[in-house]
C-alpha positions as CSV (number, residue, x, y, z in Angstrom):
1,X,59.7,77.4,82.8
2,X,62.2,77.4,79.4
3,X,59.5,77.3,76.5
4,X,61.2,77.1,73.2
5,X,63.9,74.2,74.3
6,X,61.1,72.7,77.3
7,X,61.2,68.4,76.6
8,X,57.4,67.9,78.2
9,X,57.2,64.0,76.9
10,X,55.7,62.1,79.0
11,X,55.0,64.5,81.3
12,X,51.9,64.1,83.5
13,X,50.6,66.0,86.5
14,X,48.9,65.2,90.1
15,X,46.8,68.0,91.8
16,X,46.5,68.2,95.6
17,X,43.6,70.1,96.5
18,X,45.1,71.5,99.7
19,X,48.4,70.9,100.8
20,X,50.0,72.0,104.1
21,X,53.5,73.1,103.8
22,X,56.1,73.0,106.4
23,X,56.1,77.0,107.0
24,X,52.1,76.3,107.4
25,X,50.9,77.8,104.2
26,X,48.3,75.6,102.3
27,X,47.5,76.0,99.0
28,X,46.7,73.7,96.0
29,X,49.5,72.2,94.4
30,X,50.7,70.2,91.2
31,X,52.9,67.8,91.1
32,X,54.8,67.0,87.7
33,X,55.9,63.4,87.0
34,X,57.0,60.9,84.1
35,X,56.5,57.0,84.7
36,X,58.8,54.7,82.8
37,X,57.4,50.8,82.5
38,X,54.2,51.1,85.2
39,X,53.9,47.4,84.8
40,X,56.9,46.7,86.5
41,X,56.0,46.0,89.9
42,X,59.2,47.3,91.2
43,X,59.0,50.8,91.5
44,X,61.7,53.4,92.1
45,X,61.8,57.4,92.9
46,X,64.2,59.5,91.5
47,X,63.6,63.2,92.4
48,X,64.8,66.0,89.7
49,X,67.8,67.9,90.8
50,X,68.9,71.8,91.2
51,X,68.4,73.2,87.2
52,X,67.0,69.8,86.3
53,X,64.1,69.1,84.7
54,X,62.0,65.7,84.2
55,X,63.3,65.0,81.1
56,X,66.8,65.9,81.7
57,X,67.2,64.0,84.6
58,X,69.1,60.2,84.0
59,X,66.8,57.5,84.6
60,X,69.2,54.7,83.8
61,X,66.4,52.8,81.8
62,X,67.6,53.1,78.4
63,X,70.5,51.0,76.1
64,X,69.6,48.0,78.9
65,X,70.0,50.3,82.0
66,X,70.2,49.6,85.6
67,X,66.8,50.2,86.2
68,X,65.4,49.4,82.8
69,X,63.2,46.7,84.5
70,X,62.1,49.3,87.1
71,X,58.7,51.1,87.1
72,X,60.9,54.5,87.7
73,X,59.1,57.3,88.4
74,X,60.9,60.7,88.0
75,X,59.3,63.7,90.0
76,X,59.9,67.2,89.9
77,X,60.5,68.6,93.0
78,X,58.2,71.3,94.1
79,X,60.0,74.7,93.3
80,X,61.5,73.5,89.8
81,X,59.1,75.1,87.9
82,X,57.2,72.1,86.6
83,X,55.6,71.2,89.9
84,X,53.8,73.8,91.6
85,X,56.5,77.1,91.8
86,X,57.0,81.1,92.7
87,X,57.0,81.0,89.1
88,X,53.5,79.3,88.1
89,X,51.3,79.3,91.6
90,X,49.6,82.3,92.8
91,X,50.5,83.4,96.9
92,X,53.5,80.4,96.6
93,X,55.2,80.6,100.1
94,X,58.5,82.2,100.4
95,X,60.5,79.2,101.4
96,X,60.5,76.2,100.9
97,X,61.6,72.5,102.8
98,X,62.7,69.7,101.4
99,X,60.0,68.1,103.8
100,X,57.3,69.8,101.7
101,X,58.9,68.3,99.0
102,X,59.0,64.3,99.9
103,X,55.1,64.9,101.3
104,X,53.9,66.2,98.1
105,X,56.2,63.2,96.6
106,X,54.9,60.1,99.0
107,X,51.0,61.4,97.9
108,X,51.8,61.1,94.5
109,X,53.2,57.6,95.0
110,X,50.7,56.3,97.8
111,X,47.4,58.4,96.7
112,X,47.4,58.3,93.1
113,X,50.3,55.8,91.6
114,X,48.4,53.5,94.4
115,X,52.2,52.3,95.4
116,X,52.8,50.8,99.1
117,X,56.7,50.9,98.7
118,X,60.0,51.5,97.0
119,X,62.5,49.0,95.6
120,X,64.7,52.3,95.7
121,X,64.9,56.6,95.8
122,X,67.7,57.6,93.4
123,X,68.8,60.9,93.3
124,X,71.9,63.6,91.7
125,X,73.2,66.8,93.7
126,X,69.5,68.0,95.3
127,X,68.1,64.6,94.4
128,X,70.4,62.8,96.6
129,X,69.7,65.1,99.2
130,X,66.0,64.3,98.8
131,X,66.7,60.6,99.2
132,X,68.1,61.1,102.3
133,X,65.3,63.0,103.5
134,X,62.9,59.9,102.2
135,X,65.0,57.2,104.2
136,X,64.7,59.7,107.3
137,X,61.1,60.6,106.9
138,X,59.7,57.4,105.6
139,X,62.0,54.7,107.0
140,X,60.3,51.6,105.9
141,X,59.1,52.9,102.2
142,X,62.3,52.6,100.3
143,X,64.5,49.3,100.4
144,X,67.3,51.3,98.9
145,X,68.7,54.7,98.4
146,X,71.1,55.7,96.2
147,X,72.7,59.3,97.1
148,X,74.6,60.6,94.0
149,X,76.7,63.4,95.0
150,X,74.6,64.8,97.3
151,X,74.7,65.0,101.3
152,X,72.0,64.6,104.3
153,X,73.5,68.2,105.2
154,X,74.4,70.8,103.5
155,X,78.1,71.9,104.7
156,X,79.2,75.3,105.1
157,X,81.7,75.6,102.2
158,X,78.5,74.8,100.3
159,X,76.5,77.0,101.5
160,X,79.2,79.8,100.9
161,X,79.5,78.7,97.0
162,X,75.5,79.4,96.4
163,X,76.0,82.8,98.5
164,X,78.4,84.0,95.0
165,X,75.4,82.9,92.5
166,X,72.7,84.4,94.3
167,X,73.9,87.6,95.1
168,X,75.0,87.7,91.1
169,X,71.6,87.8,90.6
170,X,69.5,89.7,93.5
171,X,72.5,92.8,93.1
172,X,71.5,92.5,88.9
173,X,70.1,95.8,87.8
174,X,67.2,94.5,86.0
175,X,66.7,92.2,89.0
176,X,65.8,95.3,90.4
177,X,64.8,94.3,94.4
178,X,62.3,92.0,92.7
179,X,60.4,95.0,91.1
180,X,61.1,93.5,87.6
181,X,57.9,91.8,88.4
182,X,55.5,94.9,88.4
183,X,57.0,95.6,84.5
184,X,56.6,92.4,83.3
185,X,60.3,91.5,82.4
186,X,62.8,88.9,83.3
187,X,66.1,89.9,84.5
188,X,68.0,88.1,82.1
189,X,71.2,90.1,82.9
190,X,71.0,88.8,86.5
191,X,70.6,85.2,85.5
192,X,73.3,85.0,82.8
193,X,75.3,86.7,86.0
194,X,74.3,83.8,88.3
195,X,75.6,81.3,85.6
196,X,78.7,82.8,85.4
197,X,79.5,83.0,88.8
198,X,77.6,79.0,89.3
199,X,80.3,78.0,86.3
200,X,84.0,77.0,87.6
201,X,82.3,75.2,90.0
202,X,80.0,72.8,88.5
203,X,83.4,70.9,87.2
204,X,86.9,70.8,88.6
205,X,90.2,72.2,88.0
206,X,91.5,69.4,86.6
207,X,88.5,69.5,83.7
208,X,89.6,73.3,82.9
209,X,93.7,72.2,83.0
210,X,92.8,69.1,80.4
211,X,90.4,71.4,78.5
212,X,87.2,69.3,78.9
213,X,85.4,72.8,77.3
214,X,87.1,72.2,74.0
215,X,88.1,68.3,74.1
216,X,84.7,67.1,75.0
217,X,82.3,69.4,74.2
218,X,83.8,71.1,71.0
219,X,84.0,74.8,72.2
220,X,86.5,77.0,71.4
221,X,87.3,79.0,74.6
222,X,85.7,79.0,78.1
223,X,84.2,82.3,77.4
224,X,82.3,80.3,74.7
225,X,81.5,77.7,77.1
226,X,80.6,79.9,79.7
227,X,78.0,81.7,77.5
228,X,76.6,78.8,75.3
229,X,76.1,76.2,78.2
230,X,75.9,78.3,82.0
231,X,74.2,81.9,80.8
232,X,72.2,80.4,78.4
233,X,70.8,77.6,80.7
234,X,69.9,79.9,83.3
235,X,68.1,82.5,81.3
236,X,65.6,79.7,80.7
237,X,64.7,79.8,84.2
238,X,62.2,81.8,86.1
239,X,64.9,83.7,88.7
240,X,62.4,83.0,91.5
241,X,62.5,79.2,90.9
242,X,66.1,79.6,91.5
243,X,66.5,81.6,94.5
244,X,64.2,79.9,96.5
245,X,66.1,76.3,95.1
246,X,68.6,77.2,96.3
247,X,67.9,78.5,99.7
248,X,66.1,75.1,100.3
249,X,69.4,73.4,99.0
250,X,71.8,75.9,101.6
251,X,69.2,74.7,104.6
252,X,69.7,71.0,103.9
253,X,69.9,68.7,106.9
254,X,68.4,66.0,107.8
255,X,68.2,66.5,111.2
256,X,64.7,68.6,110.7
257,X,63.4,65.6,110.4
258,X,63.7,64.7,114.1
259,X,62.3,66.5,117.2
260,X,65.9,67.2,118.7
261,X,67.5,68.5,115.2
262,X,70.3,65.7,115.5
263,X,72.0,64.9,112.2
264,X,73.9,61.9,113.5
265,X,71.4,60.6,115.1
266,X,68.8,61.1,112.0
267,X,71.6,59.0,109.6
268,X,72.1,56.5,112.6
269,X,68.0,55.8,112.5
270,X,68.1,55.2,108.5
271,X,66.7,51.5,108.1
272,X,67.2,51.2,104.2
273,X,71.0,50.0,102.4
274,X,72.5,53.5,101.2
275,X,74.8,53.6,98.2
276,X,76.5,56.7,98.5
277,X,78.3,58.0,95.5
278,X,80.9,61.3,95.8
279,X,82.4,62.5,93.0
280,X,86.0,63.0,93.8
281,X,86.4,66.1,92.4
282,X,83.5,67.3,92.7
283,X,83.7,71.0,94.8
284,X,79.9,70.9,96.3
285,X,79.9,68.1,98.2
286,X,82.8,66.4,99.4
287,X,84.3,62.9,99.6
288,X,85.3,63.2,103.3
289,X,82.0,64.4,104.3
290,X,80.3,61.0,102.6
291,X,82.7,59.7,104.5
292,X,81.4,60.3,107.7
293,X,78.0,59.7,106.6
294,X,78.5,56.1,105.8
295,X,80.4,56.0,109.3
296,X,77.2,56.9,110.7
297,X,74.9,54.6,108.7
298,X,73.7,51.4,109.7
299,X,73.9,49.5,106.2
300,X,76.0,52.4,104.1
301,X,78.6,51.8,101.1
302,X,80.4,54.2,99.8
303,X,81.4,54.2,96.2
304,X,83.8,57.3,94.6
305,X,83.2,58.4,91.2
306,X,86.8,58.6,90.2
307,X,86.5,61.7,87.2
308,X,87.4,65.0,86.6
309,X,84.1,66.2,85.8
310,X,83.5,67.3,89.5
311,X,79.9,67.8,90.7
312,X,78.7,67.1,87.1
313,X,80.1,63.3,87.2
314,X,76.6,62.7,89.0
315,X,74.5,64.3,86.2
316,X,75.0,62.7,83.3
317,X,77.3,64.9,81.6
318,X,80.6,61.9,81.0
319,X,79.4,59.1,79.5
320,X,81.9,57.0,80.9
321,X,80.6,58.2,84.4
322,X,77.4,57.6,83.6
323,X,77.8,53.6,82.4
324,X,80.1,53.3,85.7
325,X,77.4,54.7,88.6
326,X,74.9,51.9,86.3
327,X,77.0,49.3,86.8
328,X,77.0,50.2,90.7
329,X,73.6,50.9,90.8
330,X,72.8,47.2,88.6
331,X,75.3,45.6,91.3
332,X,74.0,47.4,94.8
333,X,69.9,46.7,93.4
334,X,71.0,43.2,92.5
């Protein structure tokens, strides 16, 4: 959990006294949350993304946003270090399923927000693969989803990506085999590592060739960027957080959520309208493989985010991205 730079405003919490998790663990949980405009009787879920945090994750609700009228209710996934975590719950289990994560997410809603449905789920990257898993898992909840470059499975080229980062940091030296634990430090050198190696990827070739480092965001040379924006965001997590994040995100696919493991088939049963946004460049989840997800979709529309900012299109990071996916997202909600 980052301490010194942590936003908590807003933040507010929802204990579940015993909660079963997919692997069959059960343990108490937490789960963090904000709520923007509870009045609003229209009520959307947007699930935090990989390295996001509550208050770092676009809600499209200010300047007049898309969902500005919305009761939106951002929630941390489980794992993220503000809902319960390796890093701040005792005996957490060693994996973890997106499953676990929409339960714990639908009791928040249902139990203790006391809502019956969704006007939408609206998520970035890990987020959007979360909304697919609520439109497979709880068919009739949510009207809408919007996936923002995300996928309902992980692909193998994306699974390879997260194998460089992670083995940056378990092969660290002060990662140590996990034994950094028993002498109460962090392995800092590992997690700089695992942003260096998470770093050309985030963006897109293109960004580095028009020298997006230095033109938008003022540094003077990648190594600069590298080290201000990739190492230092990653030393501010705990490294458990992000090793088991991102094992959940490598076993993505929404086909757990059926009996016979069928992807297709799990996309082909999906009752709710799907807005599915790519980013064209983006190197993590690819435009032909949203492709073939709204093929298989019974109400899907597929919208390309047409930028150079790769993955990070989805997260807020271009303005101009950003105020195009609200117009999308005003027009698909209506």
């Amino acid at each position: 959990m980052p301490s010194s730079t942590y936003d908590a405003t807003g933040i507010q919490y929802y204990k579940i006294p015993s909660f079963t998790f997919v692997s069959g663990a059960s343990l108490p949980i937490k789960v963090a949350y904000r709520s923007y405009n509870p009045s609003s009787s229209n009520a959307v879920c947007i699930p935090t993304c990989y390295g996001g945090k509550i208050n770092t994750t676009l809600a499209f609700t200010e300047n007049n946003g898309a969902l500005s009228s919305h009761h939106v209710i951002v929630i941390a996934m489980l794992g993220n270090g503000e809902s319960s975590s390796p890093s701040n719950t005792p005996s957490f289990p060693k994996e973890l399923d997106y499953r676990d994560c929409i339960h714990a997410q639908f009791e928040l809603l249902t139990k203790h927000l006391g809502i019956n449905g969704l006007d939408a789920v609206i998520g970035f990257s890990m987020g959007g693969q979360q909304a697919y898993y609520w439109a497979s898992m709880y068919p009739t909840f949510a009207k809408n989803v919007v996936v923002t470059c995300g996928s309902a499975r992980t692909s193998g080229h994306n699974y390879a990506f997260l194998e460089g980062p992670k083995t940056a940091l378990l092969n660290s030296t002060d990662y140590a085999d996990g034994e950094y634990k028993t002498k109460g430090t962090r392995p800092l050198r590992g997690l700089r590592a695992f942003g260096r190696a998470y770093c050309a990827w985030l963006t897109s070739g293109a960004w580095f060739r028009e020298r997006q480092w230095e033109r938008s965001l003022g540094f003077k040379s990648v190594e600069e960027y590298i080290t201000n924006t990739m190492e230092k965001s990653f030393e501010e997590w705990d490294a458990e957080d992000v090793l088991i994040l991102a094992r959940m995100w490598q076993a993505g696919d929404i086909g757990t959520t059926r009996d016979d493991g069928s992807y297709e088939k799990a996309l082909e049963g999906i009752e709710a309208r799907v807005l599915v946004m790519p980013g064209r460049t983006d190197q993590y989840f690819a435009v032909a493989d949203s492709e073939v997800e709204v093929g298989l979709l019974r109400k899907g529309e597929l919208a390309v985010i047409e930028s150079v900012w790769g993955h990070a299109a989805g997260g807020g990071m271009s303005e101009v991205d950003t105020k195009w996916m609200d117009g999308r997202i005003r027009e698909f909600l209506g």
